[in-house]
Steps between C-alpha positions, in 0.01 A plus 500: 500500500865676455386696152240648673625521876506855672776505711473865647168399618672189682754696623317803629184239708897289660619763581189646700491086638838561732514372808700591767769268528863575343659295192878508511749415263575217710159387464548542079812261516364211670191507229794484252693218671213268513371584120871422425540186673144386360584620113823219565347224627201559240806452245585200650205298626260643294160723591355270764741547756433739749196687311292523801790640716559766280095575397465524877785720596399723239146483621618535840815683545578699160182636386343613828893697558396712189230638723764657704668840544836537335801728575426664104365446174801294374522255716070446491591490114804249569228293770236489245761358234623231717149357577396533160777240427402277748124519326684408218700246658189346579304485174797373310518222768102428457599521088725267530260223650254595236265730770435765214207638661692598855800559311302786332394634790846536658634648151245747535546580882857530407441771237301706732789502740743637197316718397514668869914425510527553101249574248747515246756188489357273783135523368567434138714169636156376708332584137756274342440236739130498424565502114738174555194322697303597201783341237467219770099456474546542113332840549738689261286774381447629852902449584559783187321765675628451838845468376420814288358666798868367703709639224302830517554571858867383524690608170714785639498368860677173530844363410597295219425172624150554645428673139616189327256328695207668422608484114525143509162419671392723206666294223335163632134675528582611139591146385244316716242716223678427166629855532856398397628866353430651795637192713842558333524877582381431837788262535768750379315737711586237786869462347586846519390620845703177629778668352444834688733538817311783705428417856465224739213248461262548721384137766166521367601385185787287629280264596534306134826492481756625324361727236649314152441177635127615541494642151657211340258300643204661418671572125525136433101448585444801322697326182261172598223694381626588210611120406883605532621185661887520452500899598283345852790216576710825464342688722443193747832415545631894527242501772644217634803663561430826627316358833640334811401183494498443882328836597220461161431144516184505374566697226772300364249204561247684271769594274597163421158395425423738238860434400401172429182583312695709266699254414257252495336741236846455260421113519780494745365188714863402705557856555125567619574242744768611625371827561205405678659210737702767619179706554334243705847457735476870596118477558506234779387606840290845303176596592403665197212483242674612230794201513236264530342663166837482346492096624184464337577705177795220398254168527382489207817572302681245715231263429599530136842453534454187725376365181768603276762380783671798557752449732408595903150626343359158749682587808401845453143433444473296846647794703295738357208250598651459864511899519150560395383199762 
């Protein structure tokens, strides 16, 4: 849908659509309070908690304000941004539990609404967000050209750090299809504009987190792909350190995990399960798909290494049972 969406058209039939009512800037805020509040607790506790208050205050109270009047164009553009982060708020949440299909309906409500508010930076991060569902699905021939299509429209309109970001999505679509020369300059691509100082990031691509923690991440399972498991534990563990573990719970949860599976990759059993006890501490009390996939990923390893006595590898294998129960 977003390589061959017209968003003129869109923009011209809304714009004839608006109602009589006004939008304030007051209005705007509150739509941001609530996606921010949501986005933390989604950190936390994990997609299930409070999806349908936020589907239905979108539904409800965000999408029918776009209908509105507004004092001028910028703050409609700002209005239209805010909601479209609130879409995306909303199929990352539904991603997280493993609802692809709604979550790609929200991704691509969410790129309608930046292409009103941006059609440059804000769209091509809703086109990124559809190319990492496709990594997800193990669809990585369609996540090339949407990434391609992001890069296209934002290259010379964001900052540094939302740049990176695209590259990197870029890198792992490359690896994820044997690709690897082109993986590598897509990571120095990624390397560089992280580097670049040039402006303020802007929230909608805030959401992740900070920017190199993000990048490392997505290096090291870019470097998974192409079987470089000491340069992954690398990557991991600068991950590791670049997020808040209170405020991004979950990811340090995931990043444990796959910490653990890189290791367990270098025949590193004690280390493995380490890594992954302390993933399975910081996913109690989540509602979230892809933890429970990360549970379920480790059996069969820690089934092996029951057998070869490995120390904790028992304990470990009875929690993850509990957790999956």
């Amino acid at each position: 849908m977003p390589l061959g969406y017209d968003h003129e058209a869109t923009a011209r039939m809304l714009r004839a659509r608006t109602g009589t009512s006004m939008a304030g800037a007051e209005d705007v805020d509150v739509v941001r309070q609530i996606t921010a509040a949501f986005s933390a607790a989604d950190e936390r506790l994990g997609g299930g908690h409070g999806l349908t208050t936020v589907t239905a205050y979108l539904a409800d109270t965000a999408a029918p304000m776009l209908r509105g009047r507004f004092p001028n164009e910028a703050l409609r553009r700002t209005a239209f941004g805010a909601v479209a982060e609130l879409a995306y708020l909303a199929g990352w949440k539904h991603h997280d539990l493993g609802q692809e299909g709604a979550a790609q309906r929200y991704y691509q409500v969410g790129y309608k609404l930046a292409c009103e508010a941006d059609p440059h930076g804000h769209a091509a991060w809703m086109m990124r967000a559809l190319a990492h569902q496709a990594l997800s699905l193990k669809q990585p021939h369609h996540c090339i050209d949407l990434v391609e299509g992001a890069l296209r429209r934002g290259l010379g309109h964001v900052d540094g750090q939302t740049e990176a970001l695209l590259h990197i999505t870029h890198a792992r679509a490359y690896a994820a299809t044997d690709e690897n020369s082109s993986a590598a300059r897509a990571l120095l691509a990624a390397e560089d504009a992280l580097l670049r100082d040039d402006g303020p990031q802007p929230s909608y691509s805030c959401v992740s987190g900070p920017a190199a923690g993000t990048v490392a991440s997505h290096t090291a399972r870019t470097l998974t792909d192409l079987a470089d498991h000491i340069g992954t534990e690398q990557q991991h563990r600068d991950a590791l350190t670049r997020w808040d573990p209170a405020k991004y719970k979950r990811v340090h949860a995931l990043t444990h995990a796959d910490l653990g599976d890189s290791l367990a990759a270098q025949a590193r059993a004690d280390e493995a399960v380490a890594a992954w006890t302390q993933a399975l501490v910081l996913m109690e009390g989540m509602t979230s798909d892809r933890t429970r996939k990360a549970i379920t990923s480790i059996r069969s390893t820690l089934a092996v290494y029951q057998r070869r006595r490995v120390p904790g590898a028992a304990d470990l294998a009875r929690r993850a049972r509990e957790a999956l129960a």
